[in-house]
Every structure is written in C-alpha cells, then in structure tokens.
VMD Tcl script that builds the backbone (N, CA, C; Angstrom):
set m [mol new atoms 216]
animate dup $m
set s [atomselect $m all]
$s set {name element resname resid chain x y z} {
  {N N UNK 1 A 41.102 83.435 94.494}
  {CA C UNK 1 A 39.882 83.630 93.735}
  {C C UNK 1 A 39.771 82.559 92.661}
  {N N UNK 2 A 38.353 82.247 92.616}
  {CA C UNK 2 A 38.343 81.169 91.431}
  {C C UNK 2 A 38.464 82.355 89.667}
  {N N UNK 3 A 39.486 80.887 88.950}
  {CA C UNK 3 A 39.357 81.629 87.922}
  {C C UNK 3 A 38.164 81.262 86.570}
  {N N UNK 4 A 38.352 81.802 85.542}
  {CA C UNK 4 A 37.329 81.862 84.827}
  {C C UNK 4 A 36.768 80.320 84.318}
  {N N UNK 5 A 37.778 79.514 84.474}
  {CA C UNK 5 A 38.190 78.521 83.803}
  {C C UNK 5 A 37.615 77.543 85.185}
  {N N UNK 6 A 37.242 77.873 85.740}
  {CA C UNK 6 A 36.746 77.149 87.587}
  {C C UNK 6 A 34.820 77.710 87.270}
  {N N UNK 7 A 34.706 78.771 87.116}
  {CA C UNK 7 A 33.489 78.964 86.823}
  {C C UNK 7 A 32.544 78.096 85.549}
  {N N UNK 8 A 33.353 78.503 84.532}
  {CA C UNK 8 A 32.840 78.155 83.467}
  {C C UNK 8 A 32.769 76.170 83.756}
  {N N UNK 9 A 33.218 75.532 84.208}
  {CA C UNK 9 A 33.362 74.049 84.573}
  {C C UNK 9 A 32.144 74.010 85.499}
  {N N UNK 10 A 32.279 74.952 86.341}
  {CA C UNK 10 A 31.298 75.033 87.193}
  {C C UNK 10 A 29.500 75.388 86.441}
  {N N UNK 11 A 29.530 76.304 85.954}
  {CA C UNK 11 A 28.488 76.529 84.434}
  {C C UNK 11 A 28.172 75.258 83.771}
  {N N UNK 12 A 29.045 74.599 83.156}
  {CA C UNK 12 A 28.818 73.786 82.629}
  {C C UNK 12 A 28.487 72.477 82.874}
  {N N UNK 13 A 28.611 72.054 84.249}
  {CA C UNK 13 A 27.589 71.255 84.986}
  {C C UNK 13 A 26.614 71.194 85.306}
  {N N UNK 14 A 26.478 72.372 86.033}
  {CA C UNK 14 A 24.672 72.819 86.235}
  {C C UNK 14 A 24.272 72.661 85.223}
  {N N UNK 15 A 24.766 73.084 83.885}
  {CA C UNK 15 A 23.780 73.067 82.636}
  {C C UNK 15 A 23.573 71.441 82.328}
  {N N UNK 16 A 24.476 70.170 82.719}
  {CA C UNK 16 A 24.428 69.410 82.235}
  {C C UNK 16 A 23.279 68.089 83.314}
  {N N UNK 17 A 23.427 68.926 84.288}
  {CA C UNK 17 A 22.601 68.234 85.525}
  {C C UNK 17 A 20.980 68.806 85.495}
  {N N UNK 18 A 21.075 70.385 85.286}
  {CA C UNK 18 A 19.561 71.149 84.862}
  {C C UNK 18 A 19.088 70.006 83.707}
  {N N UNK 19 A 20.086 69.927 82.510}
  {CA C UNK 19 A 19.200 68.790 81.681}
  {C C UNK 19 A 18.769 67.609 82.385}
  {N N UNK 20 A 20.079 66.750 82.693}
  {CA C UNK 20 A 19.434 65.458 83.020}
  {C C UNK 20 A 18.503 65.441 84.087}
  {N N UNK 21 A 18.240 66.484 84.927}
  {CA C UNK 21 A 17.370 66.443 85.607}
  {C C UNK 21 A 15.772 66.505 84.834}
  {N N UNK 22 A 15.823 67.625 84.275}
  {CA C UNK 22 A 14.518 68.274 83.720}
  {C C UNK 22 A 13.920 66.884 82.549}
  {N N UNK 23 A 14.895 65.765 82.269}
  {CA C UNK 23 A 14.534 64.701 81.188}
  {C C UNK 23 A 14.132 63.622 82.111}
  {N N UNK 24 A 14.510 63.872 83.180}
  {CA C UNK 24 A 14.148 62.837 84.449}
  {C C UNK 24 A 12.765 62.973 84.558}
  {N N UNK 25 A 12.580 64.002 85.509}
  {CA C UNK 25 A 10.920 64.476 85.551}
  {C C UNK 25 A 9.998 64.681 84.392}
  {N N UNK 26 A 10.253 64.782 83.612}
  {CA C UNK 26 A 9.586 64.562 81.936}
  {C C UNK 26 A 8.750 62.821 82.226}
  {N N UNK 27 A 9.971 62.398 81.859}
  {CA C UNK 27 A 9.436 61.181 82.038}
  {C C UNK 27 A 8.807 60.344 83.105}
  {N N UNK 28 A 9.388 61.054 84.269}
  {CA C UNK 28 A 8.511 60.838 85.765}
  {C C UNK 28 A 7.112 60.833 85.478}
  {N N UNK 29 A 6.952 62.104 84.978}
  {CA C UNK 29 A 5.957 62.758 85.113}
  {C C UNK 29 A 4.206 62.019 84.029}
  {N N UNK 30 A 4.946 61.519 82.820}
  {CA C UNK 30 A 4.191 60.824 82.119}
  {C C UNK 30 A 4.083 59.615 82.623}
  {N N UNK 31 A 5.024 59.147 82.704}
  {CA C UNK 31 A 4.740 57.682 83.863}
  {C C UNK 31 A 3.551 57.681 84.961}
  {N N UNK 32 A 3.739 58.877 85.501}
  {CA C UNK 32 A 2.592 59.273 86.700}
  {C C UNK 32 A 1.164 59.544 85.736}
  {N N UNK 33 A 1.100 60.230 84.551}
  {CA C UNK 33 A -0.420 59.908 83.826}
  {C C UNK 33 A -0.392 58.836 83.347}
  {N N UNK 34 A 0.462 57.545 82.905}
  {CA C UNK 34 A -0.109 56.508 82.691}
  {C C UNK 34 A -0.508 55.837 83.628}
  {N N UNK 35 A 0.036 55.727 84.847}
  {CA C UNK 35 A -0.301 55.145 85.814}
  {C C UNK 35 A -1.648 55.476 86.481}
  {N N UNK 36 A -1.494 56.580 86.673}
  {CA C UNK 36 A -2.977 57.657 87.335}
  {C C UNK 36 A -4.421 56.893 86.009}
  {N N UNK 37 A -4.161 56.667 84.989}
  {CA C UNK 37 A -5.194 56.653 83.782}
  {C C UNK 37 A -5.507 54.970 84.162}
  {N N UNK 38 A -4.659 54.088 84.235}
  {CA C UNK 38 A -4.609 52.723 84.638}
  {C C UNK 38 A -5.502 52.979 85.957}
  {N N UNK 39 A -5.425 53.533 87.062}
  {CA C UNK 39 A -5.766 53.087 88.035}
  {C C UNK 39 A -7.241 53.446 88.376}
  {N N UNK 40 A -7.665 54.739 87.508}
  {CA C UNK 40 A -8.966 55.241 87.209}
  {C C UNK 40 A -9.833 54.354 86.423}
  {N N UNK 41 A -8.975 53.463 85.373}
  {CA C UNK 41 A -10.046 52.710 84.836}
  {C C UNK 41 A -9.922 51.297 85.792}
  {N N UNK 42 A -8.846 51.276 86.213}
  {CA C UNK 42 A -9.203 49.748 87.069}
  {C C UNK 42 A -10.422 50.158 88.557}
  {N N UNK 43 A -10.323 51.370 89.253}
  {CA C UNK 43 A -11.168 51.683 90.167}
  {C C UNK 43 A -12.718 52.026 89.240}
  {N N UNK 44 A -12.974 51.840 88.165}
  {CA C UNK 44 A -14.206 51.953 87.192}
  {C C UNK 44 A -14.733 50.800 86.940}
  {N N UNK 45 A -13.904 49.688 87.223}
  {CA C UNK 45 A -14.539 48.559 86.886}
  {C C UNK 45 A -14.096 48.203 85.228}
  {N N UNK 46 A -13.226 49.187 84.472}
  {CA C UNK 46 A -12.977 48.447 83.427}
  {C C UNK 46 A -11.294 48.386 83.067}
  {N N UNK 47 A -11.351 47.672 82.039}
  {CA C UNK 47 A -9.944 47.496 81.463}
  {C C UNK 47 A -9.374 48.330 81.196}
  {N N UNK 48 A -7.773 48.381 81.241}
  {CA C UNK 48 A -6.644 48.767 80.079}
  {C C UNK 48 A -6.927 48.220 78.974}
  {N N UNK 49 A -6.869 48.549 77.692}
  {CA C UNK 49 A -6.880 47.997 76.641}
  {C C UNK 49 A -5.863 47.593 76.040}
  {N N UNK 50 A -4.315 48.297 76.788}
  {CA C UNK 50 A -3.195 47.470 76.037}
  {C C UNK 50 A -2.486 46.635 76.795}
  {N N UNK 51 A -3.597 46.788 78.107}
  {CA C UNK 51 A -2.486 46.290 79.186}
  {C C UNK 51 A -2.656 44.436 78.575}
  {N N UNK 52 A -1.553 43.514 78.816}
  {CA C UNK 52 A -1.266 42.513 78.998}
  {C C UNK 52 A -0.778 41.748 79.962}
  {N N UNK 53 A -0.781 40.372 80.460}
  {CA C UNK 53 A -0.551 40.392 81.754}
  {C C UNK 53 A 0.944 39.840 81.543}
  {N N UNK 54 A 1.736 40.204 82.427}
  {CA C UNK 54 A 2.924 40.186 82.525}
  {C C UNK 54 A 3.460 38.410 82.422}
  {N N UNK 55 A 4.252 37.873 81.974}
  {CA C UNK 55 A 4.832 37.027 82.088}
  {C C UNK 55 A 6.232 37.051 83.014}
  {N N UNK 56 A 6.316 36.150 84.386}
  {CA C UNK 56 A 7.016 36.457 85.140}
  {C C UNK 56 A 8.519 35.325 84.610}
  {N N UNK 57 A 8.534 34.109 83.414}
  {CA C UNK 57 A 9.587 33.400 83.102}
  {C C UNK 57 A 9.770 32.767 83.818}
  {N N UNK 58 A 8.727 31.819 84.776}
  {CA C UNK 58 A 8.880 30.917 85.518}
  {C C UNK 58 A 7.476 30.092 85.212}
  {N N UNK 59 A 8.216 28.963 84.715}
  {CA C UNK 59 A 7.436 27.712 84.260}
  {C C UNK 59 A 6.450 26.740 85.358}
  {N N UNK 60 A 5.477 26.267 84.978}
  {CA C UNK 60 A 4.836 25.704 86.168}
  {C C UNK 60 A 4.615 24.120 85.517}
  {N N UNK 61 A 4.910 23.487 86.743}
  {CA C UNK 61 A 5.443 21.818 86.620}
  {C C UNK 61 A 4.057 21.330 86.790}
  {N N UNK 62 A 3.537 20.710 85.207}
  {CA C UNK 62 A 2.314 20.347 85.577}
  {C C UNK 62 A 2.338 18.652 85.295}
  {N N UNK 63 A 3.588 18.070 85.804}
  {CA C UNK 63 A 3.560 16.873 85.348}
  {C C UNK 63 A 3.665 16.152 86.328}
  {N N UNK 64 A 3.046 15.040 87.032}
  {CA C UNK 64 A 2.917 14.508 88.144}
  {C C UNK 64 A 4.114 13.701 88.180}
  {N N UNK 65 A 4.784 13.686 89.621}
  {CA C UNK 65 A 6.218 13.640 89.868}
  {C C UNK 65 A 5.935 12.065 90.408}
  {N N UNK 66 A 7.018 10.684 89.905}
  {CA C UNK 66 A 7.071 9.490 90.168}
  {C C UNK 66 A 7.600 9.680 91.856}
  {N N UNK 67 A 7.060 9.109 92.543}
  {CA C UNK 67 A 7.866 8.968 93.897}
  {C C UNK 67 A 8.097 7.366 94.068}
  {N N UNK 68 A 8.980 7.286 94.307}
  {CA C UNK 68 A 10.002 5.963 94.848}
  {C C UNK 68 A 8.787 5.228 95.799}
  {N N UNK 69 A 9.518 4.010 95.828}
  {CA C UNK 69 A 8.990 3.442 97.650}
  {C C UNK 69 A 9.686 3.502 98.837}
  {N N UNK 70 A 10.880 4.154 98.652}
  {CA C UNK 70 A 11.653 4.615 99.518}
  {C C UNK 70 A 12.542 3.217 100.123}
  {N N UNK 71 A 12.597 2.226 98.674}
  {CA C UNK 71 A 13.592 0.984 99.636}
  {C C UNK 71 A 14.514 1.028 98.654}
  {N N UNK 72 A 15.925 0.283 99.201}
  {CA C UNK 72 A 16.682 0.685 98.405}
  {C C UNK 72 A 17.400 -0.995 98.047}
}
mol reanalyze $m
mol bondsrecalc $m
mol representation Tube
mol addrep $m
C-alpha cells in the first residue's frame, strides 16, 4: 500500500501542475483576444494602433558592389 508520505508527493504535484497549467491558459487565452482584436481590425480595413512593424536584424546592402574584369 502506498504510504501517506507517497500520497501527499503525489498531492503535491497535481497542485503544482493544476497551477502551472491554469497560468498557461491564462495567458493562452489573452494572447487569443489580442490576436482575435488584431485580426478584426485588420479584416476592417483599419490599423492596430500600437502595432509596429517588426524589425527582422537583417541589414539590406544598398551599396553597389565593384565587380572585377575577371583578368588576373
């Protein structure tokens, strides 16, 4: 038979997984109305107002590149 000391370990996981779960979907869940609110005003034809456009940290080479004549 399990003893008390097997239960209570056992108790005390569920309680610790019931949280991290229930803080999971919390935040799932608001994520899903910001997103849902974004996509209602972009299918409206208008803006986010805080949205900004993402910077992806990749630079673009706007400097025209010397090429050789290819003799050596």
């Amino acid at each position: 038979m399990a003893s008390e000391q097997e239960f209570q370990a056992l108790l005390n996981v569920y309680q610790r997984k019931v949280s991290d779960l229930t803080s999971q979907t919390i935040a799932l869940e608001a994520r899903v109305m910001v997103l849902s609110s974004q996509l209602n005003s972009l299918q409206q034809g208008t803006t986010v107002p805080d949205e900004q456009p993402q910077k992806t940290g990749r630079r673009v080479n706007t400097k025209k590149s010397n090429t050789d004549s290819g003799e050596f």
